[in-house]
N, C-alpha and C positions, 0 to 999 in steps of 0.2 A: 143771375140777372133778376133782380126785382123793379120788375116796369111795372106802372098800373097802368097801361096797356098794353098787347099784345100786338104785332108787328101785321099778322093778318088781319085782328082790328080795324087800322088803320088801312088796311091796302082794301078794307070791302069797300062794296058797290053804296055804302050810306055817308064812308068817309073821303078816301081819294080817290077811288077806283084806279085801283092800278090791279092789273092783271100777272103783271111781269115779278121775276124772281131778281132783276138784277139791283135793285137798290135797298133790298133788304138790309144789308151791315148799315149801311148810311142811316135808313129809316132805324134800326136796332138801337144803333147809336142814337141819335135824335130823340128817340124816345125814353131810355134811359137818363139821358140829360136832363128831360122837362121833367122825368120823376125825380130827381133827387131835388132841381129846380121848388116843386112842390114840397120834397121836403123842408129843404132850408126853408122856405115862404112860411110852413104851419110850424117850423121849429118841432118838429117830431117826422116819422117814420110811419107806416101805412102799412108795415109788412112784418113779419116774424122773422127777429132776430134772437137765436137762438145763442148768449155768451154769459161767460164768467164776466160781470162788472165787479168794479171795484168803486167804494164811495165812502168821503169822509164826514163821521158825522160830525155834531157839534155838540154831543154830550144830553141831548134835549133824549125826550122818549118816540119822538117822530123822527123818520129818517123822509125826508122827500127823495120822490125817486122817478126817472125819465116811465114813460109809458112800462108798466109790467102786466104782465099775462099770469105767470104761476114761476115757481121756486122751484127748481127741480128737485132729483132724489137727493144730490149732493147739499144741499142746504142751504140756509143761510150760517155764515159764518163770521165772526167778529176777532178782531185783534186785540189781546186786553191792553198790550203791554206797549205798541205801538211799535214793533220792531219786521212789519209784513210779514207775519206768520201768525198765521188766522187760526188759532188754537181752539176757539170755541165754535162749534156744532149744534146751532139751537134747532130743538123738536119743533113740529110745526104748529103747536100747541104753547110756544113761548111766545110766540107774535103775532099780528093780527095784519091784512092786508087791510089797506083802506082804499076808498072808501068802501064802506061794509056790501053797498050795495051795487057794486063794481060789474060784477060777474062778464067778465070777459072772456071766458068757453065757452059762452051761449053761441052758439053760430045762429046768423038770422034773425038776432033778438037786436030791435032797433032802439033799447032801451042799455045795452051793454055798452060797457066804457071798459080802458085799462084802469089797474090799480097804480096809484101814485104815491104812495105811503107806505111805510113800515112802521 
C-alpha cells in the first residue's frame, strides 16, 4: 500500500476521531483511493517505485524520463539493433543524470527533486 496517509492518521483525535477498529478496510480503502486520486491529479507518484522501465528514445542525446531516483547495479541498458534484447550495459560514467543539481537521496533536503533526464 502506498497511501500518503496512514489509516490511524486519520482515525486520531485532530482528524475524525474514531476510536473503533471496525471501519478500518473502508477507511484503508478510502485512503488509498484519494492517493492514487493525487497521483493522477500531479501526473506522477509520491513514493518509491522500485522497476525495470522500459523507454523509447528518439535518437536525440537526452532521453526524458518519468520521476528517477538512482540506476541501480543492473544498469542502464540500450538495444542497438531494435530487436528487445538490450545488449548494451553502459558504466555509470557514460551518462549523466539531469538535472545536474537534482540530488534526490538527500532525505530532508527541501531543495531535492527527482532526476528527469538521461
Amino acid at each position: 500500500m502506498n497511501a500518503y496517509v496512514s489509516v490511524d492518521t486519520l482515525k486520531s483525535s485532530g482528524v475524525l476521531n474514531i476510536t473503533g477498529s471496525g471501519d478500518d478496510t473502508r477507511l484503508r480503502s478510502l485512503v488509498e483511493n484519494v492517493s492514487r486520486m493525487v497521483d493522477r491529479y500531479c501526473n506522477r507518484h509520491f513514493y518509491i517505485l522500485q522497476a525495470t522501465r522500459k523507454f523509447d528514445g528518439n535518437g536525440t542525446v537526452r532521453l526524458l524520463v518519468p520521476d528517477l531516483v538512482s540506476i541501480d547495479s543492473s544498469g542502464l541498458k540500450t538495444d542497438d539493433d531494435r530487436d528487445r534484447t538490450f545488449e548494451t550495459t553502459w558504466a555509470a560514467t557514460d551518462y549523466l543524470l539531469a538535472p545536474s543539481n537534482a540530488d534526490p537521496t538527500t532525505a530532508g533536503n527541501l531543495e531535492s527533486r527527482p532526476y528527469t533526464a538521461i
